[in-house]
N, C-alpha and C positions, 0 to 999 in steps of 0.2 A: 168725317165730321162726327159721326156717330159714335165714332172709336173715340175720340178727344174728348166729348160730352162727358161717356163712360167714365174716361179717365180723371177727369175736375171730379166726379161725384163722390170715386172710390178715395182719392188724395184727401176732401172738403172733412169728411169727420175727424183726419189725424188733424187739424187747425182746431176744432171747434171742441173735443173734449176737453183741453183743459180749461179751469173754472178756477174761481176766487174759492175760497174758501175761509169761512170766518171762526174761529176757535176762543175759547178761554181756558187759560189754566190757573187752578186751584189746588189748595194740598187740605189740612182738616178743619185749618183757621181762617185760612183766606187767601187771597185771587195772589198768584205769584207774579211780579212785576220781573222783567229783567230776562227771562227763561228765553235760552235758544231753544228755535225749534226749526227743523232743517225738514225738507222738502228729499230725503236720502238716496228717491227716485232720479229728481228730474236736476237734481241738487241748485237747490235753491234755501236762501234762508233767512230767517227773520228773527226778532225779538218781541215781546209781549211789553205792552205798552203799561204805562203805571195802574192798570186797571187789570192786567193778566190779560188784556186781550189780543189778538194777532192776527191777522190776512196774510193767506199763501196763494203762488199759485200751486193747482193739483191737478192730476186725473184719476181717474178709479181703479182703484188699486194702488193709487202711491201710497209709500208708505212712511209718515211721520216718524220725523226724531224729536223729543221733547227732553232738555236737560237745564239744570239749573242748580247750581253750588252746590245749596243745602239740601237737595231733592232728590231720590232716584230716578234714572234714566226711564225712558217712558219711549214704546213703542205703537203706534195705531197706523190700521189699515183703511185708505180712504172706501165710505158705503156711498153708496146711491144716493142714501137721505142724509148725507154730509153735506152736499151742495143744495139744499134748502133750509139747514137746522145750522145753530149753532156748534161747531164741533167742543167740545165739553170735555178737557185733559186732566185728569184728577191725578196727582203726584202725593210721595209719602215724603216727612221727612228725615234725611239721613241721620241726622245729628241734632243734639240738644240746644238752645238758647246757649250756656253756659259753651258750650263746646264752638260755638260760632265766633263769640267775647276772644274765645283764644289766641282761634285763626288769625281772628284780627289784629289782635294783640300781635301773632309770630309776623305776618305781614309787615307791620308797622314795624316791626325792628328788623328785619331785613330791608325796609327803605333806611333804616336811619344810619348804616351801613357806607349810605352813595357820601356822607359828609367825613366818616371817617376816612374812605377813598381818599380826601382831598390831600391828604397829608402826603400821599405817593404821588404827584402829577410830575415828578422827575423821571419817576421809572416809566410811568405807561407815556409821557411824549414818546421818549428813546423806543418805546413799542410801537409807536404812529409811523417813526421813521421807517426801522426793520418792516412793519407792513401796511405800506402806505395805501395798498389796493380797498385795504378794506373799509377803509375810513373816508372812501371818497365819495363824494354826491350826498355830502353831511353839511351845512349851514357854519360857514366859517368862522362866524362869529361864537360858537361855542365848540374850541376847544376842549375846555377846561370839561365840561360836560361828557366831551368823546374821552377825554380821559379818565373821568369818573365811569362809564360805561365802562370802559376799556377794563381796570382794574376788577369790578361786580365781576365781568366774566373770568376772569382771572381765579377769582376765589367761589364763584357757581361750580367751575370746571373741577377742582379741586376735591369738593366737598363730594361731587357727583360721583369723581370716581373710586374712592374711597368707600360710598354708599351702595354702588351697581355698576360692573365692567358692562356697562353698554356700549353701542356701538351710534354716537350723537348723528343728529344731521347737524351737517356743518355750515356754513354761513353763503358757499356755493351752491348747497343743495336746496339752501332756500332763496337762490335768487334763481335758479333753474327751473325749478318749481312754481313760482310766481311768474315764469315768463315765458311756459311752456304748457301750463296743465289748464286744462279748459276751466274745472269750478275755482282750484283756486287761484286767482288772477289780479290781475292790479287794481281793477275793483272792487274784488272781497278787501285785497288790502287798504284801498284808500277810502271807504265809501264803509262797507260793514264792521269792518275789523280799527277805522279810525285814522289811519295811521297816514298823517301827512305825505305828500310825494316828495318831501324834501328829507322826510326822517327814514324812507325808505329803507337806505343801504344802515342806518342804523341799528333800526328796527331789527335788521337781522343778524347783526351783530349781536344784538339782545338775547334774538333765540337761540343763536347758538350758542351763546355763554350759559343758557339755559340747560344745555346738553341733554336735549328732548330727543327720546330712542328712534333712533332713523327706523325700526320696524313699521311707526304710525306713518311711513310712507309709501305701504304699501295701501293697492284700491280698497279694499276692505276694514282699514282701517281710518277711512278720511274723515270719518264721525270724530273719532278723538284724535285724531291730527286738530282740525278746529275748534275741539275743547282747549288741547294744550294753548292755541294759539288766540284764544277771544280771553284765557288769562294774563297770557303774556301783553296781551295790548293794554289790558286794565292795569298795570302792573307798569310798563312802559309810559303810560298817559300820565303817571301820577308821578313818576320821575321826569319828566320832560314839566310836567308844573311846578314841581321843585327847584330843579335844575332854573326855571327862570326867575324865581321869589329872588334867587343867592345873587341874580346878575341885576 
């Protein structure tokens, strides 16, 4: 009995160290909304609510990942007085006001891209055929949609490798990955990262048209593995809004 006691006492504090943790983050203007900040220990992860604010869970010594578009990457070590204080993320910014206009701006005309697509939906069907696997567990009623996808990846792949002989993950590598690797899981995908259980197998269809360096697949890399992939969903969400205006 004694031995058993013993043993509940020594197992009771791995339950009871981890704790909430409440943060904000800021750059020299003001509180940054939107910022992932990952949990790199226990890998866990959040976003900052329109206020910069955010709750994790942590234990002492975990150690914070704090990233956000226009912002430098940001590293902190969980202290003692982090679980009574507000934890307080001060971030630089990367780039200019003007320089952000751009972005948007180059964004915006690679969406306007998925309307040009429409004019091929002859070639990429005839690609649905040749590879039906990959187009399955996608919402039947948009085609026309999987063909517009189909095509983006078509001219992503192109432009990619002409830019950098990399070595992509491929659209297998992201559905083994999602249904094998404990952080990222069908959770992160449905729940954090947005992405419907029906757009699924589309979804990665996406990223692999993407042709995102199979290296951020190795463990030391999963920080920016989930940078690449919390763009691609924002990126995805707003062609999947489009794609419904046109039907």
């Amino acid at each position: 009995m004694k031995k058993l006691v013993f043993l509940i006492l020594t197992l009771l504090p791995i339950h009871i160290i981890a704790q909430t943790i409440n943060g904000k983050v800021y750059d020299a203007e003001t509180t940054v909304k939107g910022a992932l900040v990952v949990n790199v220990t226990q890998n866990i992860m959040t976003y900052t609510n329109d206020e910069g604010d955010f709750t994790i869970e942590a234990k002492l010594k975990d150690t914070l990942y704090v990233s956000s578009l226009f912002h430098t990457k940001t590293f902190i070590e969980i202290k003692n007085v982090d679980f009574n204080h507000i934890v307080v993320v001060e971030v630089k910014k990367t780039i200019n006001e003007l320089d952000a206009v751009l972005l948007r701006d180059e964004r915006q005309r690679k969406f306007d891209s998925i309307k040009m697509a429409s004019e091929f939906k002859n070639q990429i069907r005839e690609d649905i055929k040749k590879n039906p696997i990959q187009y399955q567990g996608t919402p039947s009623g948009n085609m026309d949609f999987i063909a517009i996808i189909g095509m983006i990846g078509k001219l992503f792949k192109s432009k990619k490798s002409k830019e950098a002989p990399t070595i992509p993950i491929t659209y297998k590598d992201f559905d083994s990955l999602f249904n094998t690797n404990p952080f990222f899981n069908k959770a992160l995908l449905t729940v954090d990262l947005n992405i419907p259980k029906e757009y699924h197998a589309l979804f990665f269809n996406y990223c692999d048209a993407k042709a995102i360096d199979s290296k951020l697949l190795a463990i030391n890399k999963q920080v920016d593995l989930l940078e690449e992939l919390v763009i691609c969903s924002q990126e995805f969400q707003k062609i999947i809004k489009e794609s419904k205006k046109d039907h």
